[in-house]
C-alpha positions as CSV (number, residue, x, y, z in Angstrom):
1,X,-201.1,-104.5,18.4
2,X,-201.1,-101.4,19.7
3,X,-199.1,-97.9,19.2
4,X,-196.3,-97.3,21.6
5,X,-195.9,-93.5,22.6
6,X,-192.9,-92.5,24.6
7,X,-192.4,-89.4,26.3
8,X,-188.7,-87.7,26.2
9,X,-187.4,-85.0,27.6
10,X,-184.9,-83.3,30.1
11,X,-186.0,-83.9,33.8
12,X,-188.0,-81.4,35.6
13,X,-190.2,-80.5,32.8
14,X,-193.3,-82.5,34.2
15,X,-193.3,-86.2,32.4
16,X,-194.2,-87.7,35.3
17,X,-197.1,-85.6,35.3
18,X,-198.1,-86.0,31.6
19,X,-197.7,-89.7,32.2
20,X,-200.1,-89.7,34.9
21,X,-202.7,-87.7,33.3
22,X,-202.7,-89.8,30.5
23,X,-203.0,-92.8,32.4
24,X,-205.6,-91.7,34.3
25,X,-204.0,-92.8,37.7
26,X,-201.3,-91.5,40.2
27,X,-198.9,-94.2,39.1
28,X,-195.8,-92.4,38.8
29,X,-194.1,-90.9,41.8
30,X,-193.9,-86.9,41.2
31,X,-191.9,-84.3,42.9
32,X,-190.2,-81.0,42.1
33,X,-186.6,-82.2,42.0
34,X,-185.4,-83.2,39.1
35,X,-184.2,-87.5,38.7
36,X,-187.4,-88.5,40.9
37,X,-188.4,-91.4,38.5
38,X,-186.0,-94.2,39.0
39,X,-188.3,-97.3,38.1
40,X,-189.4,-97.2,34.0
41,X,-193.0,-96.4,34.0
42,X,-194.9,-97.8,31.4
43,X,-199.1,-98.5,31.0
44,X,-202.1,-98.6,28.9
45,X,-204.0,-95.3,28.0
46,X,-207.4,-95.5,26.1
47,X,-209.0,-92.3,24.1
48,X,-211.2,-91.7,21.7
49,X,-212.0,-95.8,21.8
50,X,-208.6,-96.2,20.9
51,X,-205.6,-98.1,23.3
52,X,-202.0,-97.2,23.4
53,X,-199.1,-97.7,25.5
54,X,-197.2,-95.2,27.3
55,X,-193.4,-95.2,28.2
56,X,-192.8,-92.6,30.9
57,X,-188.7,-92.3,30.4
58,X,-188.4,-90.5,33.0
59,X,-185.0,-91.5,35.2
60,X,-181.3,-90.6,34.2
61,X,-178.0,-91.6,35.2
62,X,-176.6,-90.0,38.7
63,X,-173.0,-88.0,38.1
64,X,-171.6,-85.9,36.1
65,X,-173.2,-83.4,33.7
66,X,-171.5,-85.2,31.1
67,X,-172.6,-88.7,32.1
68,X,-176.7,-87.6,32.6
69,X,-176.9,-85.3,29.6
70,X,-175.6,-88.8,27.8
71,X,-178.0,-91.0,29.2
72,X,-180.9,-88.7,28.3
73,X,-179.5,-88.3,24.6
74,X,-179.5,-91.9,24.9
75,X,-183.0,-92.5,25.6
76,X,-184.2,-90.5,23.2
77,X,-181.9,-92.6,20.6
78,X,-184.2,-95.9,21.7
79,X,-187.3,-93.8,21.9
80,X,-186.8,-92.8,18.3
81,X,-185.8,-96.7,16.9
82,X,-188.5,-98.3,18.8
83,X,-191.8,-95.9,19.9
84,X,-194.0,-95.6,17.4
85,X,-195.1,-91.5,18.3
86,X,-192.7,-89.9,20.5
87,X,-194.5,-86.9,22.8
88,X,-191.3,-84.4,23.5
89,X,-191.7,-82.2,26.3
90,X,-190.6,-78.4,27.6
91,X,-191.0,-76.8,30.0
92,X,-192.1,-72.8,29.6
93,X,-190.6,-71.4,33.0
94,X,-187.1,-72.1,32.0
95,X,-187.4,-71.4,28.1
96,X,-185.6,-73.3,25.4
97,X,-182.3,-74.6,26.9
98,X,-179.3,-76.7,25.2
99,X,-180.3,-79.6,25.9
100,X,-183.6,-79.1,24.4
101,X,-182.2,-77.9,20.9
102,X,-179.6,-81.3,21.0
103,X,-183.0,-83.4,21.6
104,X,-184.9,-81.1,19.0
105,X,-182.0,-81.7,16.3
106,X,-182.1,-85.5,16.6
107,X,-185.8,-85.7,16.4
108,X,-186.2,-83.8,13.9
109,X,-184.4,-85.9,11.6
110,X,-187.2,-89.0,12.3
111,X,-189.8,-89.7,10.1
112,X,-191.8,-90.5,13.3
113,X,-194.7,-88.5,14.3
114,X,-193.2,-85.9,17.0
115,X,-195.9,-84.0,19.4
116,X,-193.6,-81.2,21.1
117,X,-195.4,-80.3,24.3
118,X,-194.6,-77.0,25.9
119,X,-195.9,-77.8,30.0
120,X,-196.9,-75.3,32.7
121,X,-198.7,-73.1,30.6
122,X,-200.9,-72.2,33.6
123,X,-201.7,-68.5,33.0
124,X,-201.8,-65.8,30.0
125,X,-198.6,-64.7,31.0
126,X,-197.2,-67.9,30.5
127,X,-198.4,-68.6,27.4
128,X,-197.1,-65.1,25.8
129,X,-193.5,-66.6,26.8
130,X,-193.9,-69.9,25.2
131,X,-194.2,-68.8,21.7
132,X,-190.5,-68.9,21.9
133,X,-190.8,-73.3,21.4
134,X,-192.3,-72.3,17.8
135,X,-188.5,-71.8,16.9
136,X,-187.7,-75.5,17.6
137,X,-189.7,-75.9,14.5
138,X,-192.4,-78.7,15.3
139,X,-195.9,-78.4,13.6
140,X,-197.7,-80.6,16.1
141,X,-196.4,-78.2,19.0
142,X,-199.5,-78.3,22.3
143,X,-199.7,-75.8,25.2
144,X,-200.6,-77.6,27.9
145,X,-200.5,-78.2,31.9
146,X,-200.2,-81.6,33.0
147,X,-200.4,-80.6,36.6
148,X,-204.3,-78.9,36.2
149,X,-204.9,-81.1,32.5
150,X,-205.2,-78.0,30.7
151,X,-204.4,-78.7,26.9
152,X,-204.5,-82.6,27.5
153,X,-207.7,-83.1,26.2
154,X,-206.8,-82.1,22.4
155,X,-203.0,-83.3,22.9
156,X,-205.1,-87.0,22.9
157,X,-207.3,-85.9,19.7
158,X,-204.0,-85.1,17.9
159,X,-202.4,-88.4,19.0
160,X,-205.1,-90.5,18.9
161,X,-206.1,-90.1,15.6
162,X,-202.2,-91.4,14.5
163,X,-202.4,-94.5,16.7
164,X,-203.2,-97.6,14.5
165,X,-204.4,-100.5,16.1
166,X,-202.7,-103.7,14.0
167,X,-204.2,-107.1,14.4
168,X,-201.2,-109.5,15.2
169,X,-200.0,-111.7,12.9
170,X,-202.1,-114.7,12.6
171,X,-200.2,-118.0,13.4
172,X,-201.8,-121.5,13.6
173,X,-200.5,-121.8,17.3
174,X,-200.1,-120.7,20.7
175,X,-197.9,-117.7,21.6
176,X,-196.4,-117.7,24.7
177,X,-194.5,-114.6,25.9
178,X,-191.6,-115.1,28.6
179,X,-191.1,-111.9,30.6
180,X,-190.1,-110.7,33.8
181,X,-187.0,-109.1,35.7
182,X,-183.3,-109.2,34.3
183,X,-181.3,-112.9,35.5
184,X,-184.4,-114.3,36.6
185,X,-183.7,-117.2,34.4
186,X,-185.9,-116.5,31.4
187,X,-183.1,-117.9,29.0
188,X,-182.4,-120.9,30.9
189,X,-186.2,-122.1,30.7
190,X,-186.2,-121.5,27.2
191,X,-182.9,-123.5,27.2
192,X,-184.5,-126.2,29.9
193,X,-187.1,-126.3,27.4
194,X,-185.7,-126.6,24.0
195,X,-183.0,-129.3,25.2
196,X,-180.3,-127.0,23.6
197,X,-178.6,-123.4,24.2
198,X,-180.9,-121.2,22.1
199,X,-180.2,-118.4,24.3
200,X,-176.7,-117.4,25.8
201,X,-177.1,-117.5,29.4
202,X,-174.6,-115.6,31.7
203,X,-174.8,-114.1,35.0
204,X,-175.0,-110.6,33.9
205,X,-178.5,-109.2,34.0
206,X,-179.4,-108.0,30.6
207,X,-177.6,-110.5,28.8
208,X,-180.6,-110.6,26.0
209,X,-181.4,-107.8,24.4
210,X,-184.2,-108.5,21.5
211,X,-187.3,-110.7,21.8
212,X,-186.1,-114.2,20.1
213,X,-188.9,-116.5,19.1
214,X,-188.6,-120.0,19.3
215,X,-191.5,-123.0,17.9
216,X,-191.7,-126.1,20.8
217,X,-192.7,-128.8,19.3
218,X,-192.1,-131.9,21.5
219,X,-194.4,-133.6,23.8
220,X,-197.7,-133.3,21.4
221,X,-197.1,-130.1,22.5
222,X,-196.8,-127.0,19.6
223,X,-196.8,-123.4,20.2
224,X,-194.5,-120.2,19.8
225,X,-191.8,-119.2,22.4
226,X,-191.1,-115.3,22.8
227,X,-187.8,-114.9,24.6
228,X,-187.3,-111.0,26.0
229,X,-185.2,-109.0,27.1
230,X,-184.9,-108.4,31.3
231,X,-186.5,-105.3,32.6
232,X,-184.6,-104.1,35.1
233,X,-184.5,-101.3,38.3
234,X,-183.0,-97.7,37.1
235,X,-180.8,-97.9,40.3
236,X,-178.9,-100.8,38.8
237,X,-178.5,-99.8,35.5
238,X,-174.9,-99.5,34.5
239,X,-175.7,-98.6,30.7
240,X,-179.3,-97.4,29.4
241,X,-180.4,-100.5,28.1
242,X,-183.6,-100.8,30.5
243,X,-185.9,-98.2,27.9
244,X,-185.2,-100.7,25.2
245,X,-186.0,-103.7,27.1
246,X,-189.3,-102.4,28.5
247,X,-190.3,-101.7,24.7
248,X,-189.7,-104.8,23.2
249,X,-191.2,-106.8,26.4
250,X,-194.1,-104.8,25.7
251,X,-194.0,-105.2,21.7
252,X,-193.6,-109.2,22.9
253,X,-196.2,-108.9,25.6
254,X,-199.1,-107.4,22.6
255,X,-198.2,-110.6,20.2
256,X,-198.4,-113.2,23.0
257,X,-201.2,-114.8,24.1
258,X,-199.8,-116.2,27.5
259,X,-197.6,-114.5,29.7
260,X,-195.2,-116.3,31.7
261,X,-194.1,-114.0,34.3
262,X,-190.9,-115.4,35.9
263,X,-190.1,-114.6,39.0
264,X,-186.8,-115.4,40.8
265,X,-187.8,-116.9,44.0
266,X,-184.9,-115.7,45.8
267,X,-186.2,-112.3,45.5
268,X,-189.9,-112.4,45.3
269,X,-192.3,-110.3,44.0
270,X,-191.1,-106.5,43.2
271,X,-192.5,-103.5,41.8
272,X,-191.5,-104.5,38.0
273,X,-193.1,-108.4,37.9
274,X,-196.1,-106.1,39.1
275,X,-196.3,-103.2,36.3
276,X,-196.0,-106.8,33.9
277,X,-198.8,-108.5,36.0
278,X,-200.9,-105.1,35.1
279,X,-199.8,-104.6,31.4
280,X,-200.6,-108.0,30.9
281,X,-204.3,-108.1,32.6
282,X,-205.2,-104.8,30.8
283,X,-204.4,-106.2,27.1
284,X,-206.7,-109.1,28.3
285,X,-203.5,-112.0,27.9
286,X,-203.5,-115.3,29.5
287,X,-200.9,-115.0,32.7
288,X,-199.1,-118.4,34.8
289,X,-196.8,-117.1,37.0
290,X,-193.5,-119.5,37.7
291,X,-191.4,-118.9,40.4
292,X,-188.3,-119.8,39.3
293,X,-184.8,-120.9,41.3
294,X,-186.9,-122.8,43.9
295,X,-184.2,-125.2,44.6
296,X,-182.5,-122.4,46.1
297,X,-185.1,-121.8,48.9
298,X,-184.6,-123.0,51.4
299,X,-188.0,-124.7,52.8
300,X,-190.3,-126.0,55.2
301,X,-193.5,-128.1,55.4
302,X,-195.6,-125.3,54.0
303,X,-193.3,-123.0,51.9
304,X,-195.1,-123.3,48.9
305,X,-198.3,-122.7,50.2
306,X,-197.3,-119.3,52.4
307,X,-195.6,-117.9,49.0
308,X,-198.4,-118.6,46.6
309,X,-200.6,-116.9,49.6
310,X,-198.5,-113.8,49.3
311,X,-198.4,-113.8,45.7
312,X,-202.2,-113.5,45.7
313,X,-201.8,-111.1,48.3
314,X,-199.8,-108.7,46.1
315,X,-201.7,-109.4,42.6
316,X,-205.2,-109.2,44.4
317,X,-208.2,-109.0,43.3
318,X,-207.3,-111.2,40.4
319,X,-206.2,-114.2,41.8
320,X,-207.2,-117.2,39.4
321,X,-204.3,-117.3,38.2
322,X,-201.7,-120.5,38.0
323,X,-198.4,-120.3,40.2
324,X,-195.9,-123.0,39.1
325,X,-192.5,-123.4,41.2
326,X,-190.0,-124.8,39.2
327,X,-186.2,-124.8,38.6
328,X,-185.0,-124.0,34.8
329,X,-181.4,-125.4,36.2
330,X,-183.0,-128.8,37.1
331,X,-185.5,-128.9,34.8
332,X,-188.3,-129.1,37.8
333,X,-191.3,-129.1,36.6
334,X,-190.9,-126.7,33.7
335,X,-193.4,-129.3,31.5
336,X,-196.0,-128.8,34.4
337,X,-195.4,-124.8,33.9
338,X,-196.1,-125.6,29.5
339,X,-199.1,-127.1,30.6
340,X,-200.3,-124.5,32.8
341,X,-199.5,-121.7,30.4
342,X,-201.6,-124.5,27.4
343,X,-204.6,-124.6,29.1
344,X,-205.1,-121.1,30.1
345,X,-204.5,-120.2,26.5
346,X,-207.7,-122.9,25.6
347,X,-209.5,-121.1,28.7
348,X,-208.8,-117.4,26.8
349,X,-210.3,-118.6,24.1
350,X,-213.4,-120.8,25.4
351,X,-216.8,-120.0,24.1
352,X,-219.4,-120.8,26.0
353,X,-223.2,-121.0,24.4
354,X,-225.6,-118.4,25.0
355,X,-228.0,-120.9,25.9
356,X,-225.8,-122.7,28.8
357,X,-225.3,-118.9,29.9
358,X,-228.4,-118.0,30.7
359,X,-229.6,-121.5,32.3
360,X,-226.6,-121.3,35.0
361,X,-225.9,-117.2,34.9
362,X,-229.8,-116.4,35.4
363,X,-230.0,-118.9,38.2
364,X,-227.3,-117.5,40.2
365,X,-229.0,-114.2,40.0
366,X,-232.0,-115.4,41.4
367,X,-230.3,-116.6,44.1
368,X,-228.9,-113.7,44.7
369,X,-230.2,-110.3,42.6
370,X,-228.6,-106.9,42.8
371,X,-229.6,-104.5,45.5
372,X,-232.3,-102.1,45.1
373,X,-230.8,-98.8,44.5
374,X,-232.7,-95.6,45.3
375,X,-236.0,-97.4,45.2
376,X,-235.2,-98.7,42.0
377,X,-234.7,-102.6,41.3
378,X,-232.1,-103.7,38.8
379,X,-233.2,-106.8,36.9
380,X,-230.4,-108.8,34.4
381,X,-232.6,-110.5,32.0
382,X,-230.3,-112.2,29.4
383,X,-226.3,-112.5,29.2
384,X,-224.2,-114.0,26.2
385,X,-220.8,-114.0,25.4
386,X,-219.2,-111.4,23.0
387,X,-217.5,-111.9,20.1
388,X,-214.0,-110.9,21.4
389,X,-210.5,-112.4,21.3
390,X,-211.1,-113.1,24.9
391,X,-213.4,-113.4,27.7
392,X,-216.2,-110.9,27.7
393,X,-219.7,-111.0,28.9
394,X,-222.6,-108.8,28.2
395,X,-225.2,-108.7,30.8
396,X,-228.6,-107.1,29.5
397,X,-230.5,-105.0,32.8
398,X,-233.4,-102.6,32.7
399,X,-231.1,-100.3,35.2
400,X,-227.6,-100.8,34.1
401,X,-226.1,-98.0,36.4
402,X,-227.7,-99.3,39.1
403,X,-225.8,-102.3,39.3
404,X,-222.3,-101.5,41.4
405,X,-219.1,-102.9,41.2
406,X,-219.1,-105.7,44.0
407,X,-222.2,-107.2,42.2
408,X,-219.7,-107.0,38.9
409,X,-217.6,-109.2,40.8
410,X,-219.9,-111.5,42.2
411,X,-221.0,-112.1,38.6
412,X,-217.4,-112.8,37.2
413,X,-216.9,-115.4,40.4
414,X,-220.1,-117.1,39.4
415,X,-218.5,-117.4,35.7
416,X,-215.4,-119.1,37.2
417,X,-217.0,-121.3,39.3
418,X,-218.9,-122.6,36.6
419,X,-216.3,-122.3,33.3
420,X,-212.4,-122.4,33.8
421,X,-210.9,-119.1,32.8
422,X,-208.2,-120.0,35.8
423,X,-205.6,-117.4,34.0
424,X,-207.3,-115.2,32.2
425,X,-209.1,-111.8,33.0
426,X,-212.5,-111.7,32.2
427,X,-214.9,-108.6,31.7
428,X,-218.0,-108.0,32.4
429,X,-220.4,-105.3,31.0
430,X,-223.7,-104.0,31.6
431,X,-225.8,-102.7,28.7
432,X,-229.6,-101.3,29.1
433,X,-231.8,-104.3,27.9
């Protein structure tokens, strides 16, 4: 399980930025007014061979000064009870405001690793006028810009060496994580499926609030149900609960080893059941989609084949993946969905024998061998199957580098046409044989 590592702050001071940079990607949207982030950004960061997750919390509350100042104060509250290292950021062109010192005096009463991070220290100049953050009295305090990266690189040392990588608990069965968007009907599967109200189930999004696990065992069927809380969209939130749900989804998300991402069929896929869809095929977890409230579509002759087309559309390229429609209310086919999310658990953790590798793996490369790069010809002379928690391949060439990412893929399709990882990302390396 990996660290969680939040980044608070007052808006305008470049999270966003910071967010991206660590990431990698241009993931979150950035501008130069402040209350740009409205969505909870959240993804996986790797450094120094190590994996973390970051929490951008970025958005606030529209209104009064009062009212935002509150909702910041209030983040930083979750970020200190659930993150494990919190990154707190300034910004050098306006100095040290109030609302910095409040956020200073709370975290400094934490006995959580704090990285203060003084941004847009761009020039000399600059940095002369942000000795002044000294005074907030953090030892782990970085000069950086997150716009140009400057600093960034020993801001990951620092944190990287306090990220601890725990191995989840070990239990003798399946662990199946429910997640997805706030009143999609989460709670009423787990309800559907245990026969019983485990979970209180109202019409208010957000009703649950802490992951609640649950054994099944009914049906010759045995494994662990994780129950989360709802992530829901900043522009709907009427009390800062969403920072708190996106942290224990994700703390829920690193134990599981199935995802089922439910998705309310009434509104399709958004932006949120995607960021899971990511999270989740980063960390390598088994995902079955079920698109819940189906009874309350209306359809025609090929309804259910047009929306799992568009589904694929929107989590392309990886698109082996099971979509279930069911109805937690009616009980429709929520025992298919159990069985769906069972075997691509079996398929995450399918070993398959170097020997059987290379007979059907070397034969597909015959038929069709990697393109001659620059006059040089790679050649993939042996493959076997790593000792990982799930499926990863190790091809052995004589010109690694020369073999490009569409060949990559055509390898992984020749994997699935011949083993069942339907559900489950699979990676492929090439190592110089």
């Amino acid at each position: 399980m990996s660290s969680i590592i939040a980044i608070v702050g007052r808006p305008n001071v470049g999270k966003s930025t910071l967010y991206n940079r660590l990431l990698g990607q241009k993931d979150a949207i950035i501008d130069d007014f402040s209350g740009v982030t409205r969505d909870r950004k959240y993804g996986l960061s790797e450094w120094n061979g190590k994996q973390f997750t970051v929490v951008d919390t970025g958005g606030f509350v529209e209104g009064s000064d009062d009212v935002f100042e509150a909702a910041i104060r209030s983040q930083v509250h979750i970020a200190i009870e659930e993150a494990d290292i919190i990154i707190f950021m300034v910004d050098t062109t306006t100095g040290i405001t109030d609302l910095d010192d409040d956020i200073a005096g709370m975290l400094r009463r934490v006995q959580k690793p704090i990285f203060l991070v003084v941004n847009k220290v761009e020039n000399l100049e600059r940095m002369l006028s942000a000795n002044e953050f000294w005074a907030l009295g953090f030892e782990n305090t970085f000069f950086i810009s997150s716009l140009t990266g400057s600093g960034t690189g020993d801001l990951l040392d620092a944190v990287s060496e306090l990220v601890v990588e725990e191995e989840p608990e070990k239990v003798d069965m399946p662990k199946f994580a429910i997640l997805g968007r706030p009143n999609a009907g989460k709670s009423s599967l787990v309800n559907a499926l245990l026969g019983e109200e485990r979970n209180i189930v109202t019409d208010v999004a957000g009703t649950t609030r802490d992951s609640i696990h649950t054994v099944y065992n009914k049906f010759d069927m045995k494994f662990m149900l994780i129950d989360t809380a709802g992530i829901r969209k900043k522009s709907k939130v009427k009390e800062n609960l969403e920072f708190y749900s996106v942290m224990r989804a994700i703390k829920a998300l690193e134990e599981a080893d199935v995802m089922l991402l439910v998705v309310d069929a009434t509104l399709g896929v958004e932006s949120q059941d995607m960021n899971l869809f990511g999270v989740a095929q980063k960390r390598n977890k088994g995902i079955v989609i079920l698109i819940n409230k189906w009874d309350l579509v209306e359809k025609e002759t090929n309804s259910a084949r047009d929306y799992e087309a568009m589904i694929k559309k929107r989590i392309a390229p990886f698109t082996d993946v099971p979509i279930i429609f069911i109805s937690a209310l009616d009980k429709t086919r929520i025992h298919k969905a159990l069985q769906a999310a069972l075997r691509v658990y079996e398929n995450r953790i399918r070993k398959v024998t170097t020997s059987k590798l290379n007979e059907v793996m070397l034969e597909a490369i015959e038929r069709h061998p990697p393109q001659p790069f620059r006059g040089r010809y790679p050649k993939i002379k042996y493959v076997t199957q790593l000792p990982l928690y799930y499926p990863a391949f190790a091809f052995f060439a004589n010109t690694p580098k020369d073999i490009k990412e569409n060949y990559r893929n055509y390898l992984e399709n020749q994997l699935r046409a011949n083993w069942d990882f339907s559900g489950v990302p699979v990676s492929i390396f090439i190592r110089k044989k």
